[in-house]
C-alpha positions in Angstrom: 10.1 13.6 -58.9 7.8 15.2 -61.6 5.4 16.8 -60.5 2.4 18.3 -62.6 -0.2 20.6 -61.4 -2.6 23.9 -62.7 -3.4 27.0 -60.8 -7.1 26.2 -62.3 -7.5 23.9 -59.4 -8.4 26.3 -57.3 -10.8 27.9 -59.1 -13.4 25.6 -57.3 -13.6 27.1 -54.2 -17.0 25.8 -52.3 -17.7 27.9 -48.8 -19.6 25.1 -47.1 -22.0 22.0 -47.1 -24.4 19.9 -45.3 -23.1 17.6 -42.6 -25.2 16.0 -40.2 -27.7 18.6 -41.1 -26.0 21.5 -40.5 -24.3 23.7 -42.6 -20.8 23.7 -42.2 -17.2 25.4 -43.4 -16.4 23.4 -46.2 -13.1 21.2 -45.8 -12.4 21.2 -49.3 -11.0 24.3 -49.7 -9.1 26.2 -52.8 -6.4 27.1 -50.5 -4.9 22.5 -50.1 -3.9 23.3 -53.8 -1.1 26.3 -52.6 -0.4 24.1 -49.4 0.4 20.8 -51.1 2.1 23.0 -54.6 4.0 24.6 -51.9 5.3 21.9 -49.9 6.4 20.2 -53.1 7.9 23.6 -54.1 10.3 23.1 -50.8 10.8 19.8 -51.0 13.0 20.1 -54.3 10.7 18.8 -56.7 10.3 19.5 -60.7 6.6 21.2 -60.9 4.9 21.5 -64.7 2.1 22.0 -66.3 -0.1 19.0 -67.4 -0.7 20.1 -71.1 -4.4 19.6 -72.5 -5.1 15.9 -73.4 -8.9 17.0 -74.4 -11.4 15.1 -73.2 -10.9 11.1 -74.4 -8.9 10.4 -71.2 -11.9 11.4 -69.0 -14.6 9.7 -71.4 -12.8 6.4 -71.0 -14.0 6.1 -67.5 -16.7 8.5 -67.5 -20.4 8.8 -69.0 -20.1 11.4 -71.7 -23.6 12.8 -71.2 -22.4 13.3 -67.4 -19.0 14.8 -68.4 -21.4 17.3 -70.9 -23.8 18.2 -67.7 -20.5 18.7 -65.5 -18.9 20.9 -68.4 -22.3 22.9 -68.9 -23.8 23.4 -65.9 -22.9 26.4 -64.8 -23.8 28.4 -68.1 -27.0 27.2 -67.6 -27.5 28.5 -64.2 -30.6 30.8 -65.5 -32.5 27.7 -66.2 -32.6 27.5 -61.9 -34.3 30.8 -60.7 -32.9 32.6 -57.4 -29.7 30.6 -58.3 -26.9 32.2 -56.1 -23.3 31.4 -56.4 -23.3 27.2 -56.7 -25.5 24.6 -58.1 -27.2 22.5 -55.9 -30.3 20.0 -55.2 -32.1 18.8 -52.7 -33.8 16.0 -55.0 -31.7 13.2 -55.4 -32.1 10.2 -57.7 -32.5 6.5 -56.1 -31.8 3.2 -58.1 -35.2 2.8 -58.1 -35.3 6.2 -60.8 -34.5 5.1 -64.1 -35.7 8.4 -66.5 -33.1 11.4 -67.1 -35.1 14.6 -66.6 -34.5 17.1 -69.2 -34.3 20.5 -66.4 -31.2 21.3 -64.7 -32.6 20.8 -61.0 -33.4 17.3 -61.8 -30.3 16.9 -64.0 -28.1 17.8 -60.6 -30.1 15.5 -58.3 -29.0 12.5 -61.2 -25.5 13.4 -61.3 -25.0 14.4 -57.3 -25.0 11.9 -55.1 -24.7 14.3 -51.5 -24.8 18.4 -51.4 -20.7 17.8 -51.2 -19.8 18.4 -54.6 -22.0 22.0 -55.9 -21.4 23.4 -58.7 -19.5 26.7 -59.3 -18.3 29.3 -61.6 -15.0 27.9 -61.5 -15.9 24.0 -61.1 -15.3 22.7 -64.7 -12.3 24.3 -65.0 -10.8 22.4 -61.9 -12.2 19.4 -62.1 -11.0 19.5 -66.0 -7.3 20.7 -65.1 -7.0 18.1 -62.3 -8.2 15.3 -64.6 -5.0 16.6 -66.7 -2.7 16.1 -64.5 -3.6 12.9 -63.7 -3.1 11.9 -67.6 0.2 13.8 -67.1 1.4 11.6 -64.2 0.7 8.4 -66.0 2.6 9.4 -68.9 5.7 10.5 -67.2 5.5 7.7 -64.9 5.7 5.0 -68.1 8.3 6.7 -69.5 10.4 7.8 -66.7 9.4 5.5 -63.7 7.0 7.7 -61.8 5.3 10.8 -61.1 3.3 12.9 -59.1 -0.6 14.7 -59.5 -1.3 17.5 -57.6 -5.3 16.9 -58.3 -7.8 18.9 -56.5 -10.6 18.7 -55.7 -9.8 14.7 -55.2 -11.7 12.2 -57.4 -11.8 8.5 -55.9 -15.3 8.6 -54.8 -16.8 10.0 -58.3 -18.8 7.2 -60.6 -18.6 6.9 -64.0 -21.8 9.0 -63.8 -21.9 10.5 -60.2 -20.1 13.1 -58.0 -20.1 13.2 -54.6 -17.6 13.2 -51.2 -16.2 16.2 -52.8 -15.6 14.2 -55.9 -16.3 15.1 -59.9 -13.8 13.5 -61.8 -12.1 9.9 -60.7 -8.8 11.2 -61.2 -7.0 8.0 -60.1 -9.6 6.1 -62.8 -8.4 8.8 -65.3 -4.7 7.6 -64.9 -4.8 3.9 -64.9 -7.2 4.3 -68.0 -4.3 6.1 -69.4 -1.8 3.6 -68.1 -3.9 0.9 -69.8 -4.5 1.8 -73.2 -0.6 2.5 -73.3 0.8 -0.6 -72.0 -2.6 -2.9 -72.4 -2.8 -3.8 -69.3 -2.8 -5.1 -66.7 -3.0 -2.0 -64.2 -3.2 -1.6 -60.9 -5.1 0.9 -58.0 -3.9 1.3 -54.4 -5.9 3.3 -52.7 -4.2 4.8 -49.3 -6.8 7.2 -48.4 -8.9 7.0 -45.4 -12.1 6.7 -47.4 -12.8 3.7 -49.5 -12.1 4.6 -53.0 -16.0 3.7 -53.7 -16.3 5.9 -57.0 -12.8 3.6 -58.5 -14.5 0.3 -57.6 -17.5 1.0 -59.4 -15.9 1.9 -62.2 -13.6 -1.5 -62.5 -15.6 -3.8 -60.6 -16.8 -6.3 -63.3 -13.2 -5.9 -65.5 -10.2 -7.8 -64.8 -7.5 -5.5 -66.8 -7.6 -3.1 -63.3 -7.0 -4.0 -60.4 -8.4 -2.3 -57.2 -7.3 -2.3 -54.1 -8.2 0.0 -50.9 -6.8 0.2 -47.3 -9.2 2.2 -45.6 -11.4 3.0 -42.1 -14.3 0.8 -41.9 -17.2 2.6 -43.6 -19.5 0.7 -41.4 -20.1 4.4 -39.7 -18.2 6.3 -41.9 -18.1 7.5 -45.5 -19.0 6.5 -48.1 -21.0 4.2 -45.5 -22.6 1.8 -48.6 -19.5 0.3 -50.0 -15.7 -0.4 -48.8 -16.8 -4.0 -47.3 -14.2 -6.9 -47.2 -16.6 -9.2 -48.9 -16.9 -7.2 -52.1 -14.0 -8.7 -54.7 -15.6 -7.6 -57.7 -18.5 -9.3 -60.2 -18.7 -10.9 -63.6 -15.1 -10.8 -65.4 -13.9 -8.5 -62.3 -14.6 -11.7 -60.1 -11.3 -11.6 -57.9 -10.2 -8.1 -58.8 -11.5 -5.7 -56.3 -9.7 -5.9 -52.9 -10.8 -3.6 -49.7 -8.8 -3.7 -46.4 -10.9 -1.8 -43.6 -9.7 -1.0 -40.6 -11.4 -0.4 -37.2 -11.3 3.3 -36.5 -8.3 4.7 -34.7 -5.8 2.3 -36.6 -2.6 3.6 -35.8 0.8 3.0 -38.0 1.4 -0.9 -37.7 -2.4 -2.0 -38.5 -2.3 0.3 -41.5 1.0 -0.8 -42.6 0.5 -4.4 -42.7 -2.9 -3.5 -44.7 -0.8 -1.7 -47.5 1.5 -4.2 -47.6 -1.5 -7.3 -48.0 -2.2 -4.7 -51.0 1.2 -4.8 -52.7 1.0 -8.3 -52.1 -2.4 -8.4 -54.6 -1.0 -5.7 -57.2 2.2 -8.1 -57.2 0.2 -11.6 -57.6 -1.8 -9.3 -60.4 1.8 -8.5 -62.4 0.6 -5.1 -63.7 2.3 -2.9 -66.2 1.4 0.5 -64.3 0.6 1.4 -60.7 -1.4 4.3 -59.7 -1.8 5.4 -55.8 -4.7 7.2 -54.9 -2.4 9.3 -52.1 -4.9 10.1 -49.6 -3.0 12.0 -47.1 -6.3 12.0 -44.3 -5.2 8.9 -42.6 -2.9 11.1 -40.6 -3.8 11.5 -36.9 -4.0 14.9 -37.0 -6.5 15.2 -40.1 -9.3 17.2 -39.3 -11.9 14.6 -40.6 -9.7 11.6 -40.5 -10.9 8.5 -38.9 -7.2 6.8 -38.5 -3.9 7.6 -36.7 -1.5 7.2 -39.2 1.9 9.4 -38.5 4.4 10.8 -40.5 6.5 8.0 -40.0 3.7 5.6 -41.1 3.5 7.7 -44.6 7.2 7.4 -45.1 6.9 3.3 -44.8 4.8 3.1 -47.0 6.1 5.3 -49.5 9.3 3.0 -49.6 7.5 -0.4 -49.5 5.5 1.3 -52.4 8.3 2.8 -54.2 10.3 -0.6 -53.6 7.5 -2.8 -55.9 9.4 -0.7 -58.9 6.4 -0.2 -60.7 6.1 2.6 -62.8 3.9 4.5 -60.3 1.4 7.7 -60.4 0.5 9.2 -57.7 -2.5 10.8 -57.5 -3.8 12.9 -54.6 -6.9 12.1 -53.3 -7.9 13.7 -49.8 -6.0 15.4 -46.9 -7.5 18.1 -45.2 -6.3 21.5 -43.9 -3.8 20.6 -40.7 -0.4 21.4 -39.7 0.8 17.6 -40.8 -0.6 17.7 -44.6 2.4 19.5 -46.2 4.2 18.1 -43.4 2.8 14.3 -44.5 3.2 15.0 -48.5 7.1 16.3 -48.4 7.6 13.4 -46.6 6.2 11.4 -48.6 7.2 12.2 -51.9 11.2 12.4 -50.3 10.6 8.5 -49.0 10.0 7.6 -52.8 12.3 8.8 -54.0 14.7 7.8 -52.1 13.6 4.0 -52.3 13.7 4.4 -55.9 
């Protein structure tokens, strides 16, 4: 499998954030990008660089005045006195707040939607070079059946105009985007990771050429907490083409399973030209701030029932937290593929 990926993903390193109200090691860390570029390193695979695609693949599912604030931020850190070594807020807009502020404080709490996602000297860089492999992935995979983006920090629960869960850039938007001005449409999202993929079904929820679909833990006391619900199938032209699978906390492999596979069932009835998998690898049981119990057997199922829809199919990693399993859980993964294919 191809597999494309940039050094400049680790360049956004954050040390901690705010959970619970206490500040905490952050589990975002620089160092997944060397564990998961490693693991694909053993397991065989073909690893280059994305290339630069500028930005037009990241405007076509992002605000450009939001893309701008994420790209200039940090050079101009002076406008925020005492600034140390990240950009935060602790103002944060509500939907109520309609007016953009013109300072860079209140430009931060618009754009941030938690203290998740601050700002550093090396954050555009990263969030731009993951972004390109994502366009990468969706390229390759149209003309050579699939393809893997090694995309950190992950992107599924970023806006059109918002960061947050550790999230700038919707990565997985970024490729189907791609996929659909390619092939024009239809395209289609599976979402694996434990967290509902609440950034990508904002994005797509009131079109019908994208498809979303999530299998995740039931956000009902668990992040991103305000969307992920069973009842929410999209609006307007989108009527119908937003799917979300929860699960009750502590799914194991069989529960989770049969959820992907009701997925594939809804990318299949949807006949799309492209596939994109939003490869969250934190529904393994041993994930660190996982909420299912999904084993290494489990990711290898679904990797084959995935791989066996014969889509042309970009994966793009979304979360998967430091643990013993994750490279364990992505060499597995990617070899199950494969093989199917």
């Amino acid at each position: 499998m191809r597999i494309f990926h940039t050094p400049d993903t680790a360049r956004h390193d954050p040390e901690r954030y705010w959970r619970r109200g206490t500040p905490i090691p952050h589990p975002e860390q620089a160092a997944r990008y060397a564990i998961l570029r490693d693991a694909a390193l053993r397991g065989g695979h073909a690893l280059a660089a994305p290339g630069d695609h500028g930005l037009d693949p990241i405007r076509a599912v992002h605000d450009p005045d939001y893309v701008a604030f994420l790209a200039e931020a940090w050079a101009r850190r002076a406008e925020m006195p005492g600034i140390g070594d990240e950009i935060l807020t602790g103002a944060f807009a509500r939907p109520q707040m309609h007016r953009k502020p013109a300072g860079l404080l209140g430009l931060a709490g618009l754009y941030m939607a938690d203290t998740s996602t601050p700002i550093r000297a090396g954050t555009w860089p990263a969030v731009y070079g993951a972004a390109q492999c994502a366009v990468a992935a969706a390229d390759a995979a149209l003309a050579s059946g699939h393809a893997y983006a090694l995309c950190r920090p992950p992107g599924h629960h970023a806006y059109a105009d918002s960061a947050g869960g550790f999230c700038f850039l919707n990565n997985s938007a970024v490729a189907a985007a791609r996929m659909l001005a390619a092939t024009g449409g239809p395209v289609a999202i599976l979402d694996i990771d434990v967290h509902h993929g609440n950034g990508t079904q904002g994005i797509f929820y009131a079109r019908a050429d994208v498809l979303t679909v999530s299998v995740h833990a039931d956000p009902s006391d668990y992040f991103p907490f305000f969307a992920g619900y069973a009842d929410e199938t999209g609006e307007g032209p989108g009527a119908g083409f937003n799917g979300n699978l929860p699960l009750p906390p502590g799914s194991g492999d069989a529960p989770w399973l049969a959820a992907v596979e009701a997925g594939l069932a809804r990318v299949a009835a949807h006949a799309p030209r492209g596939l994109v998998v939003a490869l969250g690898l934190d529904a393994a049981e041993d994930d660190p701030i996982g909420a299912l119990r999904v084993t290494q057997a489990g990711f290898e199922a679904a990797a084959a029932r995935i791989a066996e829809a014969g889509l042309p199919t970009a994966l793009v990693q979304e979360g998967g937290y430091r643990c013993a399993a994750l490279p364990r859980n992505l060499t597995a993964f990617l070899a199950a593929f494969d093989a199917a294919r």
